[in-house]
N, C-alpha and C positions, 0 to 999 in steps of 0.2 A: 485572432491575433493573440499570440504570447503576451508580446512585448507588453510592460506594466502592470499586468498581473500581478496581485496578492494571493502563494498559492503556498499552503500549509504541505509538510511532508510530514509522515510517521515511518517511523524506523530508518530512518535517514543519514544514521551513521556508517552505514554500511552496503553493500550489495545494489540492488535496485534502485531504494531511495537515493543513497549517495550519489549514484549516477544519473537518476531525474534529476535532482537537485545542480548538478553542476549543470549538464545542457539546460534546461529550462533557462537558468540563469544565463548560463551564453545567449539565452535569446531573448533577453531583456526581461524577464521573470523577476518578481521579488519574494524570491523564495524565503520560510520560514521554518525552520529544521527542528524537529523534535525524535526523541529516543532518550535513552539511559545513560548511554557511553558521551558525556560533557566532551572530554577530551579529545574525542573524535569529530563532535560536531562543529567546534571550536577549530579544530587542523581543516576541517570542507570548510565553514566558514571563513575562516581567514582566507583560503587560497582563491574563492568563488573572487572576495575582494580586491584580492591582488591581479586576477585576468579581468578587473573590473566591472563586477557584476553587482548584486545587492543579494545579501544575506544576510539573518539572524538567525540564533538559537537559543531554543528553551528545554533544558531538561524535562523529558516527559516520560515517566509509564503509561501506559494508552490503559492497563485496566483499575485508573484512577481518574475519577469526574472530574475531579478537582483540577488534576493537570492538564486535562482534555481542554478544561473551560477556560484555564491560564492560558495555553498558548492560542487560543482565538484571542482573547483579550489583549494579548502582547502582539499581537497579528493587527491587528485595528487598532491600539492606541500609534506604535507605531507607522502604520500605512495608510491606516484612514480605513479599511473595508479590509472584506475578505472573497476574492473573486472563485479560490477554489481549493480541496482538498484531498489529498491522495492518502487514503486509509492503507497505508502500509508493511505497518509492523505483522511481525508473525512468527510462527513456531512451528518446525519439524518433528518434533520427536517420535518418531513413526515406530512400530513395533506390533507385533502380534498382539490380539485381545487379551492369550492364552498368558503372557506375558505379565498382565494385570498391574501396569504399570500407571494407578491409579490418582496420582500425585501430578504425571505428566500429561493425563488426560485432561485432568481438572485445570492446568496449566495453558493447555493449548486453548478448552474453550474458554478461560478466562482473557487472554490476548486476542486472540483470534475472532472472537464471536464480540465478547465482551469492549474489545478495544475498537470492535468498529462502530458498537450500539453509543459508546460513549463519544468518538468523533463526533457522532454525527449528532449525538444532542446536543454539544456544545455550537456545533457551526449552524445548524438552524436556522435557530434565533435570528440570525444577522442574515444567514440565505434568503429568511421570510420577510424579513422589515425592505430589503434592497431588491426583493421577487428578483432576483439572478443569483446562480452559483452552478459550483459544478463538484459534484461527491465521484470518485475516483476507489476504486478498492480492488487490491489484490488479492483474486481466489487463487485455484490451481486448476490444473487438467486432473486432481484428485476431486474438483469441484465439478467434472463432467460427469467420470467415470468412476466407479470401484476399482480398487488395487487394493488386493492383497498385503497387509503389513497399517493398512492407510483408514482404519474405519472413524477410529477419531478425528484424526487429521482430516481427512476427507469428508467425514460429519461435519464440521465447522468450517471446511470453502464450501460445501454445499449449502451450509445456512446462509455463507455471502451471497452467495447467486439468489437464493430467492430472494432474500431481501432485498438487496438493489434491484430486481426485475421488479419488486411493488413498489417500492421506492420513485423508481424514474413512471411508472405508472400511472400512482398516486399524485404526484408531481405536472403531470400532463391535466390529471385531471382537475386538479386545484388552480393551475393555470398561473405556478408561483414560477416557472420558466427555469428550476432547476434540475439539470441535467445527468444523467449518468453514464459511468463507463465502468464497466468489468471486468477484466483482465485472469486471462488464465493460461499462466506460464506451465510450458513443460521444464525441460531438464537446462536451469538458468543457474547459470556459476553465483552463488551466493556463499552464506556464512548456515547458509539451512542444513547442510550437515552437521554440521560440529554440534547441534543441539539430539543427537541420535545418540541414546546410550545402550539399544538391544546391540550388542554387538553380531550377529548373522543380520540386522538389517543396515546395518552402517554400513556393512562387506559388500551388502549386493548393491544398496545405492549410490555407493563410492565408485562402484566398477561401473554401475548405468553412466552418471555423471562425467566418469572418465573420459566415455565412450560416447559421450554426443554435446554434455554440457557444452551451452554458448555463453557468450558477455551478456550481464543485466543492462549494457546499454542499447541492447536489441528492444527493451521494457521499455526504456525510456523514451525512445523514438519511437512507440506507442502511446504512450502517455502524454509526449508532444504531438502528436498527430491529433489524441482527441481533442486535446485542451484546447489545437487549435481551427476548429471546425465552427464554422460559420453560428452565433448563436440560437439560433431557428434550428437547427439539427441536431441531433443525440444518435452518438456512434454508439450501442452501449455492452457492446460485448466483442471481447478478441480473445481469440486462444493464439497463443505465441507459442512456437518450440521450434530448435533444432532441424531444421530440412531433412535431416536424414535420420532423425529418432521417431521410431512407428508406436505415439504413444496412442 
């Protein structure tokens, strides 16, 4: 069951998140919105309210403790628990190695890697004292496979997959009844381009996108699918794409 859930989002202003964030909430969810962009959290908050749902938002950078550990805090002063969290936020900036665009490398695994080791320290805590929760994080199908333009990028969704595979592992074997799901989007209409500054890779991934990109509420209706699966079971892996993109 959704309904009445305490369920934290990251990168929630936009793309994916914003769209888990509003169904969840359609379905009785008490969603709790975290990113950068106030202003946008605040326009999906307000509106979750007005179709009568329940939401809150906290400015957050995910590769800040500090923020991680505020909005669980605001998450359970607020609602009393925290039933579950979708590691969301993320970075494209995809380009050749040869490119040595070493500022965006350092970038990506500082959100990417960094912002999911920090979720998850902050939500713990409270996973472990209530033995139930559920950690949620988005890799990519660059987390399956190699592609070309993608070694960084794809270096930090492939650090998501293992991790959450020990993670839900570890989990079973402690017997703290927290579950995992992993998610690995192919070609999903997000705000993930506009972060591309090689320009020959923005050219080709614009035209890929053009040519198969689907709505992030195809994501979401996976993310409600896990969240809502019987507590005794862990779905913990789906690759998502396009029906007719041969990634």
């Amino acid at each position: 069951m959704i309904k009445d859930k305490v369920i934290i989002i990251t990168g929630a202003s936009s793309g994916i998140g914003e769209a888990t964030a509003r169904l969840l909430a359609s379905k009785g969810a008490k969603v709790v919105l975290g990113a950068r962009r106030e202003d946008k959290l605040k326009q999906i908050a307000d509106e979750i309210a007005k179709a009568g749902g329940q939401a809150l938002y906290q400015t957050l950078d995910v590769t800040s403790q500090g923020d991680n550990d505020a909005i669980v805090k605001r998450a359970v002063d607020t609602f009393g628990r925290v039933d579950a969290i979708f590691l969301n936020a993320g970075l494209m900036p995809s380009s050749p190695v040869s490119a040595l665009k070493t500022a965006e490398w350092r970038q990506m695994v500082d959100v990417n890697i960094n912002g999911v080791l920090n979720g998850v320290a902050a939500v713990m805590p409270a996973f472990l004292a209530q033995k139930s929760g559920h950690i949620l994080a988005t890799s990519s199908v660059a987390g399956l496979k190699a592609y070309p333009g993608s070694a960084i990028y794809g270096g930090t969704k492939w650090f998501v997959r293992d991790f959450m595979e020990v993670l839900r592992m570890e989990s079973a074997m402690e017997g703290t009844n927290i579950r995992t799901a992993t998610i690995y989007p192919a070609a999903i209409n997000t705000e993930l381009l506009g972060t591309i500054t090689d320009e020959r890779t923005a050219e080709g991934m614009k035209g890929l996108y053009a040519a198969f990109g689907i709505s992030p509420e195809r994501i979401a209706d996976v993310v409600a699918f896990a969240l809502d699966m019987p507590e005794d079971t862990t779905v913990n892996e789906f690759t998502v794409g396009p029906a007719k993109q041969p990634w």
